[in-house]
VOBA-1610 file (N, C-alpha, C; in pm, whole numbers, padded with zeros to 5 digits, always signed):
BEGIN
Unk-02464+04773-06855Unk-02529+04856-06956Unk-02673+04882-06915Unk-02750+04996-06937Unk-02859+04948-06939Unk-02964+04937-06983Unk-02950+04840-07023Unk-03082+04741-07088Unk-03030+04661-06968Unk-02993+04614-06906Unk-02945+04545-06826Unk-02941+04582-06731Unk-02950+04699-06653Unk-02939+04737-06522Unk-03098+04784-06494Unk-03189+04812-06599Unk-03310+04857-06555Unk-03407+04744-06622Unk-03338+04601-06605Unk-03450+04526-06614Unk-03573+04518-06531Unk-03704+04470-06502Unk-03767+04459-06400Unk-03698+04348-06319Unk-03676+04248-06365Unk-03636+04124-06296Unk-03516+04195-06163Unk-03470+04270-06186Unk-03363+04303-06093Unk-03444+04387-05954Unk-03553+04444-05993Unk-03649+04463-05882Unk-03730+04400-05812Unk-03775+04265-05881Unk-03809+04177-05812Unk-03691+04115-05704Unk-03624+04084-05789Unk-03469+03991-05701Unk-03486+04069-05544Unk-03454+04209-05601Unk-03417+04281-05475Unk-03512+04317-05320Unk-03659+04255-05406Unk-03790+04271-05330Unk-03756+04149-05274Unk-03732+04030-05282Unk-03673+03874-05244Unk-03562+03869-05125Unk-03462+03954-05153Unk-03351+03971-05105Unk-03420+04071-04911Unk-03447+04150-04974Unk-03527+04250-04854Unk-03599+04180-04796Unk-03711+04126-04783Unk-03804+04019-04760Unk-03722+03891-04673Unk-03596+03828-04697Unk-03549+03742-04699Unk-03399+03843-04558Unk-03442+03950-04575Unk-03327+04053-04475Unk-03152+03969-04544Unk-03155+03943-04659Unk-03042+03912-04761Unk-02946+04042-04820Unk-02827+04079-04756Unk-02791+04181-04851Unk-02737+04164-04986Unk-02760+04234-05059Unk-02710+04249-05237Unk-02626+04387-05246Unk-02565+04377-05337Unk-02454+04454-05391Unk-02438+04407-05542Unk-02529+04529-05649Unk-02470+04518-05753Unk-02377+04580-05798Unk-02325+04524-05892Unk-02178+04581-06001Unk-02232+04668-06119Unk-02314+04664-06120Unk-02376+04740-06268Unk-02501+04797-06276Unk-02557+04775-06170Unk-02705+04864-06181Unk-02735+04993-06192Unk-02787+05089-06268Unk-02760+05211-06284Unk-02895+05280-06253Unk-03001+05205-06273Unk-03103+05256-06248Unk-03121+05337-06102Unk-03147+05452-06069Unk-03221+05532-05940Unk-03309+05473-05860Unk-03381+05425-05943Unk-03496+05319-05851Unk-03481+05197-05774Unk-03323+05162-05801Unk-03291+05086-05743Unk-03247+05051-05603Unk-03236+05139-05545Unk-03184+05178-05436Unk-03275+05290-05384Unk-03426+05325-05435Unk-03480+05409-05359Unk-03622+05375-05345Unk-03597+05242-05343Unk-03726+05090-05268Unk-03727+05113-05144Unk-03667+05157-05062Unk-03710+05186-04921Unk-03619+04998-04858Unk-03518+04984-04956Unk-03449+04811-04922Unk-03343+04863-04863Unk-03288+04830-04728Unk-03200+04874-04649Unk-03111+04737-04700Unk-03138+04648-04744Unk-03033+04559-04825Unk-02984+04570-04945Unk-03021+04631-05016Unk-02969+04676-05157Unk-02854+04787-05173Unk-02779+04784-05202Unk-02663+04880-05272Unk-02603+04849-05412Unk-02458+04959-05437Unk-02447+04910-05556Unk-02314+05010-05561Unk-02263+04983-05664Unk-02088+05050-05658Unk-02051+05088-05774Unk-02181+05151-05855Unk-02125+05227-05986Unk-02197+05356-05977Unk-02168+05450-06047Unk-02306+05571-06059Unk-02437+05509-06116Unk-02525+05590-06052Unk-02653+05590-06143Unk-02723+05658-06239Unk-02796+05663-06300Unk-02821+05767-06386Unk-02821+05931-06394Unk-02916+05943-06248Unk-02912+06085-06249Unk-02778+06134-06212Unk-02717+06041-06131Unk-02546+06104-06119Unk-02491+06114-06212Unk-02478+06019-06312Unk-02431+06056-06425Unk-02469+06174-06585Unk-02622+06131-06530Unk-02688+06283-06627Unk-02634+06417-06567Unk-02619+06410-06425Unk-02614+06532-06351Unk-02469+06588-06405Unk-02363+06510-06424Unk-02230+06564-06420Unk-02211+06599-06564Unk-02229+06501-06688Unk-02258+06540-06811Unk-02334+06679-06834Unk-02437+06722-06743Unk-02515+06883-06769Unk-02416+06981-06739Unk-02365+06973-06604Unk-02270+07055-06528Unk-02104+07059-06656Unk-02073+06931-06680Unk-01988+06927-06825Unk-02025+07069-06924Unk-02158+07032-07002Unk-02194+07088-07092Unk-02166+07263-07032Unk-02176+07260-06931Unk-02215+07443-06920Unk-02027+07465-06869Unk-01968+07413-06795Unk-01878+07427-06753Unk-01741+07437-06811Unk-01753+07308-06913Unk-01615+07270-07033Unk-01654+07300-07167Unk-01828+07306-07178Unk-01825+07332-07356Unk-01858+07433-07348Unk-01877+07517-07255Unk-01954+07659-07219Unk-02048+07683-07260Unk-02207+07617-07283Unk-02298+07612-07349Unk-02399+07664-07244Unk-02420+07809-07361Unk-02515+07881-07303Unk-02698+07814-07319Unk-02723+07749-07394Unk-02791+07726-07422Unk-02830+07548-07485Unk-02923+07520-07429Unk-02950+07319-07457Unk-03089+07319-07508Unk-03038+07170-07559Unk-03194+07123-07609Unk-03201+06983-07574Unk-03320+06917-07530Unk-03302+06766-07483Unk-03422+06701-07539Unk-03330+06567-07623Unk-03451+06492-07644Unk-03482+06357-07596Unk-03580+06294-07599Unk-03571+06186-07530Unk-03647+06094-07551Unk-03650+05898-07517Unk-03711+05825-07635Unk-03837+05782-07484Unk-03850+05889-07390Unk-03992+05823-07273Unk-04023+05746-07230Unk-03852+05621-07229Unk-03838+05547-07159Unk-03810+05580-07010Unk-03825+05474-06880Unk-03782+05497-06776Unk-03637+05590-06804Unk-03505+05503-06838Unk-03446+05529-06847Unk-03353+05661-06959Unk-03417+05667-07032Unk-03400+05813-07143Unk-03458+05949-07080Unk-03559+05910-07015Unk-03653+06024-06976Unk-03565+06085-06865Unk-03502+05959-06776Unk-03453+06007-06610Unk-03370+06043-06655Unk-03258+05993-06725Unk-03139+06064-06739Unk-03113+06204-06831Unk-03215+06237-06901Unk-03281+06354-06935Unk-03281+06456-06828Unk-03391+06394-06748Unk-03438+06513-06660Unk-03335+06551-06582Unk-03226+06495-06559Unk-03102+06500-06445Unk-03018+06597-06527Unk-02988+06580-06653Unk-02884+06645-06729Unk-02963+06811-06738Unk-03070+06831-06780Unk-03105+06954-06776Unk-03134+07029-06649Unk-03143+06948-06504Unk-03211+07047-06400Unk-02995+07043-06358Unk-02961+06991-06404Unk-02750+07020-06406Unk-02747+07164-06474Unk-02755+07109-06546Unk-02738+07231-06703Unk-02836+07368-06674Unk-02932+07338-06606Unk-02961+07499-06597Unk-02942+07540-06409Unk-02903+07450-06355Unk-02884+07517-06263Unk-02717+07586-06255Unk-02652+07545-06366Unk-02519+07576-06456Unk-02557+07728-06487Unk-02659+07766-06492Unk-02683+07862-06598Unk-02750+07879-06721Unk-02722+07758-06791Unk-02764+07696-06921Unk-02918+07759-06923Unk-02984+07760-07071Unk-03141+07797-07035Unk-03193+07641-07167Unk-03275+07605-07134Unk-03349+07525-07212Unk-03441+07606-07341Unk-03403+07576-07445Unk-03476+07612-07592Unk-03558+07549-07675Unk-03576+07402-07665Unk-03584+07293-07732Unk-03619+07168-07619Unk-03733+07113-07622Unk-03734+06969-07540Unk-03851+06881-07634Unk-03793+06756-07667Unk-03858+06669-07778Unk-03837+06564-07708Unk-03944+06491-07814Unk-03977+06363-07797Unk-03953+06225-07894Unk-03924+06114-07823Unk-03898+06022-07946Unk-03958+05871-07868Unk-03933+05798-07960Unk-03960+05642-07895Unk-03831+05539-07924Unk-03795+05457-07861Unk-03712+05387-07852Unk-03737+05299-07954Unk-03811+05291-08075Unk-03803+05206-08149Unk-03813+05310-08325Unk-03789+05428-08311Unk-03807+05522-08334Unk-03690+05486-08496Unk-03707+05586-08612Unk-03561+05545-08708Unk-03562+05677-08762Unk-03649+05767-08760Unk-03686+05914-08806Unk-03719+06005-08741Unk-03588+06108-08692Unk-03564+06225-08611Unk-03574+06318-08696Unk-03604+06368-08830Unk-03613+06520-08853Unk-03703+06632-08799Unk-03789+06532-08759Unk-03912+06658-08718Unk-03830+06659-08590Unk-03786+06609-08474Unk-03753+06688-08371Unk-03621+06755-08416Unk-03541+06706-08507Unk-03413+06782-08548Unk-03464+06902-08557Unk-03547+06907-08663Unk-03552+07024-08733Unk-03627+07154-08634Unk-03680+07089-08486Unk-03784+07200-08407Unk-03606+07250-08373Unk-03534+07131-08271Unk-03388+07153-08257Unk-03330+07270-08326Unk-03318+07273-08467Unk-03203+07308-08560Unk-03267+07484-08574Unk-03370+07486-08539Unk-03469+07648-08545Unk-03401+07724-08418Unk-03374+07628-08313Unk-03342+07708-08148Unk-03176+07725-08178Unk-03128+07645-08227Unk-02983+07654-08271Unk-02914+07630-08114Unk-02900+07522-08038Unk-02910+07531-07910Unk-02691+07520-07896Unk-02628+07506-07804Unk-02502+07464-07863Unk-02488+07323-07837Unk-02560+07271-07740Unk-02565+07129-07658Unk-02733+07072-07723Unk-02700+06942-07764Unk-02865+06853-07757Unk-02807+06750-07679Unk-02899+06718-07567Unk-02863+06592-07531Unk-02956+06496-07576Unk-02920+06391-07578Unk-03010+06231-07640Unk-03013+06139-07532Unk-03147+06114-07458Unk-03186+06038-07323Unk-03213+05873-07426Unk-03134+05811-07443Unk-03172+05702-07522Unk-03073+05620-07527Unk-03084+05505-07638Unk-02968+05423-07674Unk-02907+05465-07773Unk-02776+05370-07842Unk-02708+05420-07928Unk-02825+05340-08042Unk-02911+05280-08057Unk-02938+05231-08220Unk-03002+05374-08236Unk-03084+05426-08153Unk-03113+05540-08183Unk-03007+05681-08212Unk-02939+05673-08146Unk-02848+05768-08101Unk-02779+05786-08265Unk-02703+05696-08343Unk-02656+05705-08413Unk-02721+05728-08516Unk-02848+05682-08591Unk-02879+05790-08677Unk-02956+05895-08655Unk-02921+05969-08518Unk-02992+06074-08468Unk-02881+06158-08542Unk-02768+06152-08497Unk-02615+06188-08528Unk-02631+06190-08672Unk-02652+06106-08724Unk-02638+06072-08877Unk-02732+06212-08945Unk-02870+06207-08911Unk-02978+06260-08973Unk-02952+06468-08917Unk-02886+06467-08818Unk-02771+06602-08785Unk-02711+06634-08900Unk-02617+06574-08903Unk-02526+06620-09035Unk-02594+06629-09117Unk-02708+06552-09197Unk-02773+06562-09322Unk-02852+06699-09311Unk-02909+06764-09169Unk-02974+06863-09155Unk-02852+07026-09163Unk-02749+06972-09178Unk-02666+07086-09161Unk-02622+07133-09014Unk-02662+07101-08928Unk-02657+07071-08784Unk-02521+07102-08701Unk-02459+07199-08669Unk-02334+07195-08615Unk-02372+07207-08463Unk-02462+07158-08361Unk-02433+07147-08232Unk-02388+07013-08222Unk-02320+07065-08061Unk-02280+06974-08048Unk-02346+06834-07972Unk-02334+06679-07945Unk-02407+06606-07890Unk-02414+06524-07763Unk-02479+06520-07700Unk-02441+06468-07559Unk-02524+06370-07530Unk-02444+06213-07454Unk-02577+06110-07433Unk-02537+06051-07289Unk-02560+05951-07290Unk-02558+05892-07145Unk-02472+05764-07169Unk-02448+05641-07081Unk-02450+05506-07139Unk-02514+05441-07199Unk-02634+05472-07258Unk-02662+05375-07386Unk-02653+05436-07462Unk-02576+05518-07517Unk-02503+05548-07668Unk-02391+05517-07686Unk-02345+05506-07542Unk-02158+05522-07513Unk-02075+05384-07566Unk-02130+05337-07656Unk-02079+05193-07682Unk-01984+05171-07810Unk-01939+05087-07857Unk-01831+05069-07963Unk-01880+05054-08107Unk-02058+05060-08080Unk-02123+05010-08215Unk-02185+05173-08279Unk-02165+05247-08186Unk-02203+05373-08235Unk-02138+05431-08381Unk-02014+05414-08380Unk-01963+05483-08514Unk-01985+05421-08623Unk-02042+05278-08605Unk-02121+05199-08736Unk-02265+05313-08755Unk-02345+05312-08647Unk-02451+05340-08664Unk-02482+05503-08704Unk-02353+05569-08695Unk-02398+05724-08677Unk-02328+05755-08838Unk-02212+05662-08918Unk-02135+05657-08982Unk-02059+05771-09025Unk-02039+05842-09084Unk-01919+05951-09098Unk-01906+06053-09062Unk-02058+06082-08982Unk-02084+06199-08882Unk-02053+06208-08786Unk-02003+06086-08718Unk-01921+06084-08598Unk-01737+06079-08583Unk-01770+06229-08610Unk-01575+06249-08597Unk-01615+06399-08530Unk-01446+06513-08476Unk-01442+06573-08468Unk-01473+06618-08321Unk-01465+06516-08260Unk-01504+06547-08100Unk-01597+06593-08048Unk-01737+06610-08166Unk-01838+06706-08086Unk-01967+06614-08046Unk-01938+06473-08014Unk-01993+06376-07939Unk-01916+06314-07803Unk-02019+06338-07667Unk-01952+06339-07584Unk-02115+06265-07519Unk-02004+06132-07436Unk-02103+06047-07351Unk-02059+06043-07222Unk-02134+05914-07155Unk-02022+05887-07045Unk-02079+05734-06983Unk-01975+05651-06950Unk-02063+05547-06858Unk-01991+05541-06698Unk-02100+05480-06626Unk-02085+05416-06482Unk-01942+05346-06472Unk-01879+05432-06393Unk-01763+05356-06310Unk-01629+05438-06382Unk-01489+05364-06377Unk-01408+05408-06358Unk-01310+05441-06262Unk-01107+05421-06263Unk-01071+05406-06160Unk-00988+05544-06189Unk-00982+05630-06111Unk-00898+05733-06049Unk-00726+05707-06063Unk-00667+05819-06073Unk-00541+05772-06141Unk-00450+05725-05999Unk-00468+05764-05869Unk-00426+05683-05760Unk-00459+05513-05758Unk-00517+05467-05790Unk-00595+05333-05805Unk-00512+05264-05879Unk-00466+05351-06044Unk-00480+05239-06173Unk-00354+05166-06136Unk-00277+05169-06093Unk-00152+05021-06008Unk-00263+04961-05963Unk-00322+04951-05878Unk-00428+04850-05814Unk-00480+04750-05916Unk-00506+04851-05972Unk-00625+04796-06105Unk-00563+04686-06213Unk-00467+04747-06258Unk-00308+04686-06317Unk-00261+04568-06276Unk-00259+04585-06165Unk-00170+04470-06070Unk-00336+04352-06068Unk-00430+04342-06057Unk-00569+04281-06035Unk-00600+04238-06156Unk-00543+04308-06301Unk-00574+04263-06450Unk-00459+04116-06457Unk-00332+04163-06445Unk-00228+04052-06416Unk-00287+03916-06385Unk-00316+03943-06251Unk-00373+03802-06189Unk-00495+03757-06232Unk-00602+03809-06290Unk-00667+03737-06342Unk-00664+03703-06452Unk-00563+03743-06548Unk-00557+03713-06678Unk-00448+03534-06683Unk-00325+03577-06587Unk-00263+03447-06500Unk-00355+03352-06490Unk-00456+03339-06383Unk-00568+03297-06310Unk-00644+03214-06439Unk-00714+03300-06514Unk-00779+03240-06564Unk-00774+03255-06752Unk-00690+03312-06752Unk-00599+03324-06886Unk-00740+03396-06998Unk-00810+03474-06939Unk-00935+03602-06972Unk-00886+03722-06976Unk-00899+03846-07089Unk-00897+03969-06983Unk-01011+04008-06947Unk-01001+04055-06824Unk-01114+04170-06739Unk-01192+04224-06865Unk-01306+04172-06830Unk-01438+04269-06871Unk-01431+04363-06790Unk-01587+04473-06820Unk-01559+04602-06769Unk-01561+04607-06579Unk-01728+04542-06601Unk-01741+04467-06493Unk-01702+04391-06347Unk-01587+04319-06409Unk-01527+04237-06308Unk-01484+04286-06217Unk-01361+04403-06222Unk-01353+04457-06088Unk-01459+04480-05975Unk-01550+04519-05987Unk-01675+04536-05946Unk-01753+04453-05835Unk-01777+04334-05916Unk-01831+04220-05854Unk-01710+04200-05768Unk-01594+04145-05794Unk-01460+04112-05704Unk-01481+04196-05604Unk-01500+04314-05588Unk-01528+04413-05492Unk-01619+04372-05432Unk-01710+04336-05477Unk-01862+04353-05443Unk-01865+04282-05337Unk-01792+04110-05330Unk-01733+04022-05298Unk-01693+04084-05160Unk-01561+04104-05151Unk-01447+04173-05057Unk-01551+04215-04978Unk-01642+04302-04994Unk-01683+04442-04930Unk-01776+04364-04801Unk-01824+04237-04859Unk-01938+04149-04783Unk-01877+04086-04711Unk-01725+04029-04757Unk-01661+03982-04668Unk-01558+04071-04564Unk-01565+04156-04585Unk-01463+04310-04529Unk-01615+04299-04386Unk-01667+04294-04413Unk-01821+04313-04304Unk-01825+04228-04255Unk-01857+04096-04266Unk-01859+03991-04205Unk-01752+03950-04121Unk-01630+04041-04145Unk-01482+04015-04061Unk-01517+04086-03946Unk-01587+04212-03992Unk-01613+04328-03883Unk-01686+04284-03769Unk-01822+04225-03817Unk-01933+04196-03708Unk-01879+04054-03680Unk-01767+04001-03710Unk-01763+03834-03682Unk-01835+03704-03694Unk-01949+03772-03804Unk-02044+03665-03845Unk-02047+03673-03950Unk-02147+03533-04036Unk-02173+03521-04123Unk-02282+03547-04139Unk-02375+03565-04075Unk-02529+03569-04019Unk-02538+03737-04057Unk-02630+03742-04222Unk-02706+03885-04237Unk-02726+03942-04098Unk-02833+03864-04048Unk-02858+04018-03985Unk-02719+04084-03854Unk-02673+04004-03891Unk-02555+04079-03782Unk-02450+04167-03852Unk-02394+04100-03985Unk-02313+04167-04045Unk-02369+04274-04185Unk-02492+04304-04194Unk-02593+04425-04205Unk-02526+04582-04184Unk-02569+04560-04048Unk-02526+04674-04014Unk-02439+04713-04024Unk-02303+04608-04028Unk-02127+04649-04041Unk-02144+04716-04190Unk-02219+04648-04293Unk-02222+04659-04466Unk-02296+04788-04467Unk-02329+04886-04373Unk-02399+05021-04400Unk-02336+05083-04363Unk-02219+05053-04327Unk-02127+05147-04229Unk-02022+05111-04326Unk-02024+05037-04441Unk-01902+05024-04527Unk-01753+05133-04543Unk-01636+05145-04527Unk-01522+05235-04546Unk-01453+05117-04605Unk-01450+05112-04724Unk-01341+05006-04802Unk-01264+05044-04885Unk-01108+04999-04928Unk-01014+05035-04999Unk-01050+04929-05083Unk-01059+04920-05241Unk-01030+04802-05310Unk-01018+04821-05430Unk-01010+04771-05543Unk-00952+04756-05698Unk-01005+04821-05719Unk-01172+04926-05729Unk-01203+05009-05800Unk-01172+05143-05747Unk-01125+05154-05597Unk-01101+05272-05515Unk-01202+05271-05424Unk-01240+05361-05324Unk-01303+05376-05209Unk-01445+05375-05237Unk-01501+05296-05084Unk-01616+05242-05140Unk-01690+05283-05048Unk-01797+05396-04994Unk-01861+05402-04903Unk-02025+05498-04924Unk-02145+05397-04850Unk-02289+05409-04914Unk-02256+05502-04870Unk-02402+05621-04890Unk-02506+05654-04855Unk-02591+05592-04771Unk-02722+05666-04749Unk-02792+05627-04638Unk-02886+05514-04747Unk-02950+05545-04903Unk-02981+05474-04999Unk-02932+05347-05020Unk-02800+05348-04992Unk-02715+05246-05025Unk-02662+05281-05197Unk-02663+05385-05240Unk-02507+05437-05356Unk-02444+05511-05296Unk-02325+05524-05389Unk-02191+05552-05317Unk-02201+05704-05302Unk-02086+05735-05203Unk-02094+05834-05137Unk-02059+05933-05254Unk-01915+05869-05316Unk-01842+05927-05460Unk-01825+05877-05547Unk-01906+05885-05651Unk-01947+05764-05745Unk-01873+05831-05817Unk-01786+05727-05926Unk-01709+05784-06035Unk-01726+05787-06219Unk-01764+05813-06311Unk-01770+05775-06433Unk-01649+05823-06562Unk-01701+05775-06620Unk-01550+05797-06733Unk-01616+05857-06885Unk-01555+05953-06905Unk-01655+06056-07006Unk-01574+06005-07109Unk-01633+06023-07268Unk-01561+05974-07371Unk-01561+06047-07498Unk-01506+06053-07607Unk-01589+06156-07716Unk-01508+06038-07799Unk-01572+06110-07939Unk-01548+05987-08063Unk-01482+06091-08154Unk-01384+06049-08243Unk-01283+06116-08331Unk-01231+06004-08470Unk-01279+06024-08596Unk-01283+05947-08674Unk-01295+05848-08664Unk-01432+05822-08597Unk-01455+05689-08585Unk-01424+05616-08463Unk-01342+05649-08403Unk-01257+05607-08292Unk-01333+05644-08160Unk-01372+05528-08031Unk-01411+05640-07948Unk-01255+05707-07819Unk-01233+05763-07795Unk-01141+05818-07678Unk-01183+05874-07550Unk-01096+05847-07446Unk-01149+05841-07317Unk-01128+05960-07285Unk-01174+06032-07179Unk-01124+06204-07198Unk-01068+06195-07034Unk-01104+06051-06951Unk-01105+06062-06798Unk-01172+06038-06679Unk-01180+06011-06618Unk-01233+05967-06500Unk-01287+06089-06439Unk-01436+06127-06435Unk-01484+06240-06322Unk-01556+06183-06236Unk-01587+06244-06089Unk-01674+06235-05999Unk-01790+06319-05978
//
């Protein structure tokens, strides 16, 4: 999630790790900045933000046909970036920008940007934020009369949203998305990997787990390659990564994120959230 992927502590680690010529591989880091430290040891095997803002913009103009957006955002690292990714998507879609506001992450009263919003009549708002916000952003919509539709990132995309947004969230016209996801060639893989660890350790799979298990494999898939255990030898094999494994194909960039990062878009329907699919 992130609150969790854009801690600072995870930039230090990774300043440690580099320093130390240690490679890392996270399962969940989403942040951009993470991988664009100039750390030839750092990677990571989910999307990141702007990949994921980017495909949600290209969404909006492509599947909801929205001629027109509005974006607001709480000027966090993370609200702001995944902001700026979804709109330079969305208008290079076509889309034109009408509306761009501001909020704070500790924020409980959106009418004044609703209401600049609700004047442009945009068909898309996106929300660069979390869900405590997110949901009575949603909420304080409906009370404004508000029929666009809403778009967020992973920190809205969570199970506590339809508490927080309460009866305004039905009807499909909330659409998020988070990091990761397996492709419908995969889900036997995936299937067959839930089995055994539920066997194993009588848990089911968090979202996570595949991930790290990968994360795992991929270091040891390298270390088979270069025949060592010794970083700096099996380094170079881990930048040259081509791996098959439980989440599907795994291969960096020159950054160290993936070449084809995947996420899973979702919308909410009485309350309920539903998966709409796996995009790249």
């Amino acid at each position: 999630m992130p609150a969790e992927s854009h801690h600072p502590l995870r930039f230090q680690k990774s300043q440690i790790y580099f320093d130390n010529r240690i490679p890392e591989i996270s399962q969940s880091s989403t942040n951009p900045k993470y991988t664009q430290q100039g750390f030839d040891t750092a990677f990571r095997l989910v999307a990141n933000d702007g990949q994921l803002g980017s495909v949600l913009g290209k969404y909006a103009v492509q599947k909801w046909n929205a001629k027109t957006v509005a974006v607001i955002d709480d000027r966090t690292a993370y609200g702001q970036g995944i902001a700026d990714e979804f709109l330079k998507a969305a208008q290079a879609n076509g889309a034109k920008l009408v509306s761009r506001q501001y909020t704070t992450d500790k924020a409980t009263d959106f009418r004044g940007a609703l209401t600049a919003v609700k004047g442009e009549n945009p068909d898309v708002l996106f929300y660069g934020g979390m869900d405590a916000q997110g949901g009575p952003m949603i909420r304080q919509m409906q009370q404004l009369g508000m029929q666009t539709k809403f778009m967020g990132g992973d920190g809205i995309c969570s199970g506590q949203l339809p508490a927080l947004a309460g009866t305004s969230l039905q009807g499909r016209q909330v659409l998020c998305a988070e990091a990761g996801g397996i492709t419908p060639e995969y889900a036997p893989g995936m299937e067959a990997f839930r089995r055994r660890f539920k066997a194993k350790y009588g848990d089911d799979v968090v979202i996570y787990a595949p991930y790290a298990y990968d994360a795992v494999m991929i270091l040891v898939d390298a270390m088979k390659r270069a025949n060592s255990s010794d970083p700096a030898k099996y380094l170079p094999y881990l930048q040259k990564t081509d791996y098959k494994g439980v989440i599907g194909e795994t291969r960096f960039d020159q950054k160290g994120d993936l070449q084809s990062a995947t996420l899973t878009l979702y919308t909410y329907n009485d309350g309920k959230r539903e998966s709409l699919g796996v995009q790249r």
